[in-house]
ZANU-871218 format. One line per 4 residues: number of its first residue (from 1); their letters; for each residue x, y, z of C-alpha. Coordinates in steps of 0.5 Angstrom, whole numbers, plus 500, padded with zeros to 3 digits. Each point is the difference from the previous one (the first is absolute). Example, Ala and Ser with C-alpha at 12.3 -4.5 7.8 and 13.67 -1.06 7.14 Angstrom:
! residues 2
1> AS> 525:491:516; 502:507:498
END
This chain:
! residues 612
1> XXXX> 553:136:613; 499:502:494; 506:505:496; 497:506:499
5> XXXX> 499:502:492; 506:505:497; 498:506:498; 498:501:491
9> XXXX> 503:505:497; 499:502:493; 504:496:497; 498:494:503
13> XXXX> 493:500:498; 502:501:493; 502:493:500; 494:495:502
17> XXXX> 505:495:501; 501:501:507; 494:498:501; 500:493:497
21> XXXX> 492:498:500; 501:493:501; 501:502:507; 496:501:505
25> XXXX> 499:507:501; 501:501:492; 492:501:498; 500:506:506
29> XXXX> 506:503:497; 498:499:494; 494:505:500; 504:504:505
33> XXXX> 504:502:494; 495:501:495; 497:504:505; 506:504:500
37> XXXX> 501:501:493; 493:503:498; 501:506:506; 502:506:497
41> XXXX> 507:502:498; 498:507:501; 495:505:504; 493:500:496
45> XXXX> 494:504:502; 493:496:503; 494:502:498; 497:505:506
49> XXXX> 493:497:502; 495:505:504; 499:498:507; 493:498:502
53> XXXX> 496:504:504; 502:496:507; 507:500:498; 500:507:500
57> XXXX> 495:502:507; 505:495:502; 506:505:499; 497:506:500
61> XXXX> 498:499:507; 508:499:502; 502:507:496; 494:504:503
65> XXXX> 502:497:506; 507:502:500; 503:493:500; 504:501:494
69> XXXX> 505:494:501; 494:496:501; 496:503:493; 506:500:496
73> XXXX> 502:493:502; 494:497:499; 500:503:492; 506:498:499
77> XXXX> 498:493:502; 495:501:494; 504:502:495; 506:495:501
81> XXXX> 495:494:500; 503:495:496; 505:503:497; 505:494:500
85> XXXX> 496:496:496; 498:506:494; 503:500:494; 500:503:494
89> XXXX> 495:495:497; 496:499:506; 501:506:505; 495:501:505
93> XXXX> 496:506:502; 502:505:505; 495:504:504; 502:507:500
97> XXXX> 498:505:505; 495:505:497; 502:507:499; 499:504:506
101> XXXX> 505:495:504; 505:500:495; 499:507:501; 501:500:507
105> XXXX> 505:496:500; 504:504:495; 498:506:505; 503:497:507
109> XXXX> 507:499:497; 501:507:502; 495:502:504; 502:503:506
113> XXXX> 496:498:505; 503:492:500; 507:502:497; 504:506:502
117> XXXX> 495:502:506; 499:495:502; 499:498:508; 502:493:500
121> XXXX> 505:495:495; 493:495:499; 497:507:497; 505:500:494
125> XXXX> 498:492:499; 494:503:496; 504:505:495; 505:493:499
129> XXXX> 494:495:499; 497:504:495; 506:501:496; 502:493:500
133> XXXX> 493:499:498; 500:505:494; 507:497:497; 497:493:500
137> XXXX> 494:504:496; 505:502:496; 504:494:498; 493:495:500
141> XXXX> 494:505:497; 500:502:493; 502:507:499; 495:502:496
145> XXXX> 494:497:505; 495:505:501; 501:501:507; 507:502:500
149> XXXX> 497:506:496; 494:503:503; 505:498:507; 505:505:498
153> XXXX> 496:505:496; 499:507:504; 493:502:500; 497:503:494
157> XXXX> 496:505:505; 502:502:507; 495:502:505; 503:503:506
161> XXXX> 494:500:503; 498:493:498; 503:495:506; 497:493:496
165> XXXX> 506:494:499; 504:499:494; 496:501:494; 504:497:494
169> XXXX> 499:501:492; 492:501:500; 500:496:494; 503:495:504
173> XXXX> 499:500:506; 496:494:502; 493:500:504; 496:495:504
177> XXXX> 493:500:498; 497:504:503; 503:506:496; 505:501:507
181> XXXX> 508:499:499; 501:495:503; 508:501:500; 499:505:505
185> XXXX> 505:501:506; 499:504:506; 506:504:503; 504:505:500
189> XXXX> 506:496:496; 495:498:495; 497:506:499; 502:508:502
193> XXXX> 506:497:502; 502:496:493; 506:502:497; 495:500:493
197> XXXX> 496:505:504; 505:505:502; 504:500:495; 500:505:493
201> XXXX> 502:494:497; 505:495:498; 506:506:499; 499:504:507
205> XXXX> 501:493:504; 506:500:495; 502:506:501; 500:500:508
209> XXXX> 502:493:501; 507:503:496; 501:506:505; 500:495:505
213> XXXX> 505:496:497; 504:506:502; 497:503:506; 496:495:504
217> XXXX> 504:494:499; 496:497:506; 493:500:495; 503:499:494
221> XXXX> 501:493:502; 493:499:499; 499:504:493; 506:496:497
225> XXXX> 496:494:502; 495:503:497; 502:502:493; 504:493:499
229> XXXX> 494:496:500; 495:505:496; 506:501:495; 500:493:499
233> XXXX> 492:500:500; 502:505:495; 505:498:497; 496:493:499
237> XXXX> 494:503:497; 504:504:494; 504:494:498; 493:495:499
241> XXXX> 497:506:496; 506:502:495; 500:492:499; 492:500:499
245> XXXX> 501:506:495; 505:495:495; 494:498:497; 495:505:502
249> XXXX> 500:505:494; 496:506:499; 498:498:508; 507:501:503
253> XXXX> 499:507:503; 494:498:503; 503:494:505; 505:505:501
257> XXXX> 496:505:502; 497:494:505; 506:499:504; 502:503:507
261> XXXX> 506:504:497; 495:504:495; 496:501:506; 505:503:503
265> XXXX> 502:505:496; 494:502:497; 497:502:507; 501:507:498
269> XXXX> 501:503:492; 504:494:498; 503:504:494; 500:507:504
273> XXXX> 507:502:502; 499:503:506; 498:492:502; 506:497:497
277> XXXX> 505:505:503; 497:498:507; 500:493:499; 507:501:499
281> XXXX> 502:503:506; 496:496:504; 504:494:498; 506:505:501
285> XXXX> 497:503:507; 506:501:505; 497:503:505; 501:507:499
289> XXXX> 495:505:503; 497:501:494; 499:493:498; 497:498:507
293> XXXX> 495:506:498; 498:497:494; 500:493:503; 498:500:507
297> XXXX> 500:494:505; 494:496:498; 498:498:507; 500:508:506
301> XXXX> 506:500:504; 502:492:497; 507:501:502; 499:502:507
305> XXXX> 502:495:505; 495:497:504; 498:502:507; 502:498:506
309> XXXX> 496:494:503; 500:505:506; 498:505:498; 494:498:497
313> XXXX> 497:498:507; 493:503:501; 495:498:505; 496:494:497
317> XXXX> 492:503:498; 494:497:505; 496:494:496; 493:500:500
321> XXXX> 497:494:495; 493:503:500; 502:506:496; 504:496:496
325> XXXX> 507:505:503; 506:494:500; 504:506:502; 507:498:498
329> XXXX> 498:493:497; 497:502:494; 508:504:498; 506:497:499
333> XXXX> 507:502:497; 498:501:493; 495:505:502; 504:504:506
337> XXXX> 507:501:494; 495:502:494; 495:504:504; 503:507:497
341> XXXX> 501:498:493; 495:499:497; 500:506:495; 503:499:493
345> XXXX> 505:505:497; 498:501:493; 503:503:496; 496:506:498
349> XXXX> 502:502:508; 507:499:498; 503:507:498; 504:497:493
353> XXXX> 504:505:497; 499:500:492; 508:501:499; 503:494:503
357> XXXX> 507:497:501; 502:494:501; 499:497:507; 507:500:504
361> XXXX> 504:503:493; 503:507:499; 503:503:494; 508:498:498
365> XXXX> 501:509:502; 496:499:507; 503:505:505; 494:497:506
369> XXXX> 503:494:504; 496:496:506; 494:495:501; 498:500:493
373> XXXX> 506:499:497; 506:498:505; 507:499:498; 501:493:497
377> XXXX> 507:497:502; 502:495:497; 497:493:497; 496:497:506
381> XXXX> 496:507:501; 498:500:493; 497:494:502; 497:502:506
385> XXXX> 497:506:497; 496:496:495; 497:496:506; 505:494:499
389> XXXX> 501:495:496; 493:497:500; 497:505:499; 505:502:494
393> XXXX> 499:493:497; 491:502:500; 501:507:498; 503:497:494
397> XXXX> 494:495:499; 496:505:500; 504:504:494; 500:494:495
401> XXXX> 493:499:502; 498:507:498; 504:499:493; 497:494:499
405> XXXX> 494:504:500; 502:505:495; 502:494:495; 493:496:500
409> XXXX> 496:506:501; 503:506:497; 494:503:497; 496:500:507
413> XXXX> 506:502:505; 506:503:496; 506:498:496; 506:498:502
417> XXXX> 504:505:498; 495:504:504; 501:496:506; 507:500:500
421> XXXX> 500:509:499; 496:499:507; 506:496:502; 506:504:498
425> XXXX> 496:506:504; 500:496:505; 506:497:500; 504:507:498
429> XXXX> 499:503:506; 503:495:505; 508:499:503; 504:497:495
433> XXXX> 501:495:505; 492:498:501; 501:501:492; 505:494:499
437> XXXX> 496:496:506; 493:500:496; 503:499:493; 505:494:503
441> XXXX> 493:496:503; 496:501:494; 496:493:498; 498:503:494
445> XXXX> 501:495:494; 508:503:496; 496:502:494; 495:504:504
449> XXXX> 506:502:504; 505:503:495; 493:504:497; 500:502:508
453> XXXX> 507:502:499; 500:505:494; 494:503:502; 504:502:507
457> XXXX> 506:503:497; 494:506:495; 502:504:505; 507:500:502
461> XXXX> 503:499:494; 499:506:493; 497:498:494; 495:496:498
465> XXXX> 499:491:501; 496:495:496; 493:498:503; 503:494:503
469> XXXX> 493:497:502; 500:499:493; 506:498:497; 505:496:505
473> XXXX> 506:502:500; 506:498:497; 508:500:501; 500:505:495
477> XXXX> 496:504:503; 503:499:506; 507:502:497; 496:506:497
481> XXXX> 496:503:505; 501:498:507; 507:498:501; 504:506:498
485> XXXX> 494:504:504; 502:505:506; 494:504:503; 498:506:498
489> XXXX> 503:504:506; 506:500:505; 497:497:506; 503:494:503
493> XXXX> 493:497:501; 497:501:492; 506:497:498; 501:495:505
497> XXXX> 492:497:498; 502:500:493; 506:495:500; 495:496:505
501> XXXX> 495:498:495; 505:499:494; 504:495:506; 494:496:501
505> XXXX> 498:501:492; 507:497:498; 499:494:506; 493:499:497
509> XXXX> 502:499:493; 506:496:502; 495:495:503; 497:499:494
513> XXXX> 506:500:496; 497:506:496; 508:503:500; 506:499:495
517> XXXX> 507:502:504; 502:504:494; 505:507:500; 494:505:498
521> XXXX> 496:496:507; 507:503:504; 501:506:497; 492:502:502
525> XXXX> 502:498:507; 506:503:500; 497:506:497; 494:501:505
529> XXXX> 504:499:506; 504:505:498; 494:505:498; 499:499:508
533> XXXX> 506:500:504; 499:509:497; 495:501:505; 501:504:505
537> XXXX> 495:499:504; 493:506:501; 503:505:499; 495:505:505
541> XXXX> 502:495:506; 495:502:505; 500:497:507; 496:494:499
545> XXXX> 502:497:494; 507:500:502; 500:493:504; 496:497:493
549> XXXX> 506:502:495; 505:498:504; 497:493:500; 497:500:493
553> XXXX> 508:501:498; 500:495:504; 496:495:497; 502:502:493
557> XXXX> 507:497:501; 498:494:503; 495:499:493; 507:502:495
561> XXXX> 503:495:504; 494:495:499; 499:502:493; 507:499:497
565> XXXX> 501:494:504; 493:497:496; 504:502:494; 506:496:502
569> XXXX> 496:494:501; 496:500:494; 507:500:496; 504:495:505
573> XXXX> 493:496:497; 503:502:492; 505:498:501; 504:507:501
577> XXXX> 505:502:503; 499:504:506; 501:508:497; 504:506:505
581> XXXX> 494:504:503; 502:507:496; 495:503:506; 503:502:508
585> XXXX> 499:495:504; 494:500:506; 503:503:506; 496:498:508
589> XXXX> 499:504:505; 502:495:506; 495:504:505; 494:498:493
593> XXXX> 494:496:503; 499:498:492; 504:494:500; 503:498:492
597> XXXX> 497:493:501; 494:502:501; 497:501:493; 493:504:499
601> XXXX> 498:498:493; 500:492:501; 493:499:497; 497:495:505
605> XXXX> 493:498:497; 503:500:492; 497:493:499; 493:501:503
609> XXXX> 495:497:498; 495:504:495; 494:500:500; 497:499:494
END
């Protein structure tokens, strides 16, 4: 018996000695590694080929037929076909599905019927299929191929009385030669029932996938699986046009203004701000009764659970073939779940306050307490109240990408500035210590950070900041304006924000070796401590924000202690001597639920990658 081959491990094929040519096996070795060493040594897209006519009705019969495993199984048999054997040099087409399946298939990972009311666990194969099917799209097919784009692009024109299937952009939406779409699917899934067509558009589904994030944890572990693979759809998509626009010229804008992402934020009056506060609290939706108001669920009654298979019983209809009555035959589950929600909320017939707050925030002076705005305890609720680390992590992808927006198209959306008023209004408002968690998680690069950073402290400290967005800032102006700022009140809260921004703006330009340990830098923290250790919290007290400024006071010496000890490690790195704290020492309560190892302003996303 002959002795089986050792495995070959990468060191091994860098070395052709070990297979020596004049042995038997030397030639098939030989091409072996030459096969080996013209395989890619990182992902690369393939060319998308549309699929043939027969290829096509062959799918489409098992999408329309609701044999979803089957349907996306044998696309992605299509569009992995010869994928071992493409390189760089030579890849091979792939046969990508046209858009109304990429449109289903985009629609079923969240569609009720197949996950969460779902009767049986071979429904919920369906909705995993196709998102598998989706993140192979992903990883194989050009972002910018045509069908990814018409696939996930709302209708321009929505008929509520129209039942036809998908239509994607008419300019792109292929026809047979009859003149009639020969893409078209029948079912509800397809069509009425089609996320594309019951939502708003991109920041409803946003908004609602977000309150479940906090209120229906069941649904929103359908939604997360939805917004990570359009996000890096998105994502995707914007990173190949920046780098299109490199060498593009006067014609920069318009690639730009081609992707998903534009079309997104442009569904309504791109440059309105009405518009831009609404993205915003759509990325920022915590469930409260106004947010759920203003972005509904997509599909009636989603979060109820199913029915009963008991309940649902019925004497079984007489079948007369000749009159073409199939009695219950010619019904399934699909039909039976979605039978009373086939009207579309718009959201002309939602009641939408012109003056809104942000969704799930209140006022640092609030006196109301309850559902909308409950008592945060200590770190893991905080984390709670954002849906969960997951769902922190795709709020803050969102953010970095609507500031990449504001830096490639200011003209058409808004400048940066501008967006980071909007964030600061939407950021002020929060519990200090939801505050300290969305600034912590941030992915935002350190120089568009530090901007974002000085922009938040306009309205708590007094007097006037550079425009950041314009120049960066230095260590002298950080010695100058922000480190010896105390907030412009006494509340615990206002200064409890203050000294974490200008923690994690100390921590960013460590990071970069932007500062110097030098005595007037000491002197610039040792005196902004001071400045807010005189706070003595809101002076009217009201009933509600009694709990908020006590753990805002809280946080604020968790953050002295943090920022002196920054201070410390930056002269340990110069060579000095640690200095006496001329500042009181932090004291913990035992019974806190804000442990002093937890830090809040340990930036996590500082080196993400930039878009362009």
């Amino acid at each position: 018996m002959a002795s089986p081959v050792p495995p070959i491990s990468v060191q091994e094929t860098q070395n052709p000695s070990r297979f020596p040519s004049e042995s038997p096996n030397g030639e098939g070795s030989a091409a072996a590694l030459e096969a080996l060493a013209r395989q890619p040594k990182k992902p690369f897209y393939r060319p998308a080929k549309s699929m043939t006519s027969e290829l096509g009705n062959h799918t489409k019969v098992y999408l329309e037929d609701r044999q979803y495993v089957e349907g996306f199984a044998l696309l992605n048999h299509l569009l992995t076909s010869n994928t071992s054997i493409s390189t760089p040099e030579r890849p091979y087409q792939a046969f990508i599905a046209p858009p109304s399946q990429l449109a289903l298939a985009s629609s079923l990972i969240a569609y009720p019927v197949i996950t969460t009311k779902a009767r049986s666990a071979d429904a919920q194969k369906g909705a995993n299929a196709a998102l598998r099917y989706l993140r192979n799209v992903q990883a194989a097919i050009d972002p910018l191929d045509e069908n990814l784009i018409s696939a996930f692009t709302f209708p321009y024109e929505r008929s509520r009385r129209r039942t036809g299937g998908y239509r994607s952009v008419e300019s792109r939406s292929p026809k047979s030669d009859d003149g009639e779409d020969s893409e078209r699917l029948s079912g509800a899934a397809a069509n009425a029932q089609s996320i594309w067509q019951r939502a708003d558009d991109f920041w409803h589904i946003i908004g609602w996938a977000f309150n479940c994030s906090v209120a229906y944890k069941k649904r929103w572990e359908r939604w997360k699986l939805w917004l990570e693979i359009m996000l890096d759809f998105v994502e995707a998509d914007w990173k190949e046009r920046m780098k299109l626009t490199r060498e593009a010229g006067p014609e920069k804008e318009k690639i730009l203004m081609a992707s998903l992402l534009w079309q997104y934020v442009a569904s309504q009056d791109p440059q309105g701000r009405v518009n831009r506060r609404r993205i915003i609290e759509a990325v920022l939706a915590m469930a409260s009764s106004q947010s759920k108001k203003e972005f509904p669920e997509i599909w009636q009654e989603e979060t109820m659970e199913p029915k009963p298979e008991d309940q649902d019983v019925k004497e079984p209809k007489k079948i007369d073939i000749e009159n073409d009555d199939f009695g219950d035959y010619e019904r399934d589950d699909e039909d039976e779940i979605m039978e009373n929600v086939s009207t579309i909320p718009t959201r002309a017939s939602r009641r939408v306050a012109s003056t809104r707050k942000t969704p799930g925030l209140y006022d640092d002076d609030s006196s109301s307490k309850g559902e909308d705005n409950p008592v945060i305890y200590g770190s893991d609720e905080a984390v709670a109240r954002l849906g969960g680390m997951d769902a922190i992590v795709l709020r803050q992808r969102l953010l970095a990408l609507l500031v990449h927006v504001a830096e490639a198209l200011p003209s058409h959306f808004t400048p940066l500035d501008d967006l980071f008023d909007h964030y600061t209004e939407a950021f002020r408002p929060l519990p200090t210590i939801l505050f300290g968690l969305l600034l912590s998680t941030s992915q935002l690069p350190q120089p568009i950070q530090l901007c974002l950073n000085a922009n938040l402290l306009l309205p708590l400290v007094s007097g006037e900041l550079p425009n950041y967005t314009i120049i960066s800032p230095t260590q002298e102006h950080l010695e100058r304006n922000f480190l010896p700022s105390g907030a412009a009140t006494n509340s615990f809260a206002a200064n409890a924000k203050t000294s974490l921004i200008l923690e994690q703006m100390f921590m960013l330009m460590m990071g970069t070796k932007s500062l110097t340990a030098t005595s007037s830098l000491r002197k610039a923290v040792e005196k902004g401590i001071e400045a807010r250790d005189k706070a003595y919290g809101n002076a009217t007290r009201k009933k509600g924000n009694q709990h908020e400024e006590d753990q805002s006071k809280e946080l604020m010496e968790l953050s002295k202690e943090r920022l002196l000890g920054l201070l410390e490690v930056l002269e340990i790195e110069a060579g000095k001597a640690p200095q006496p704290r001329r500042v009181k020492p932090v004291s913990f309560s035992a019974s806190s639920s804000l442990s002093p190892s937890i830090s809040l302003s340990s930036p996590i996303g500082n080196d993400a990658e930039e878009y362009g």
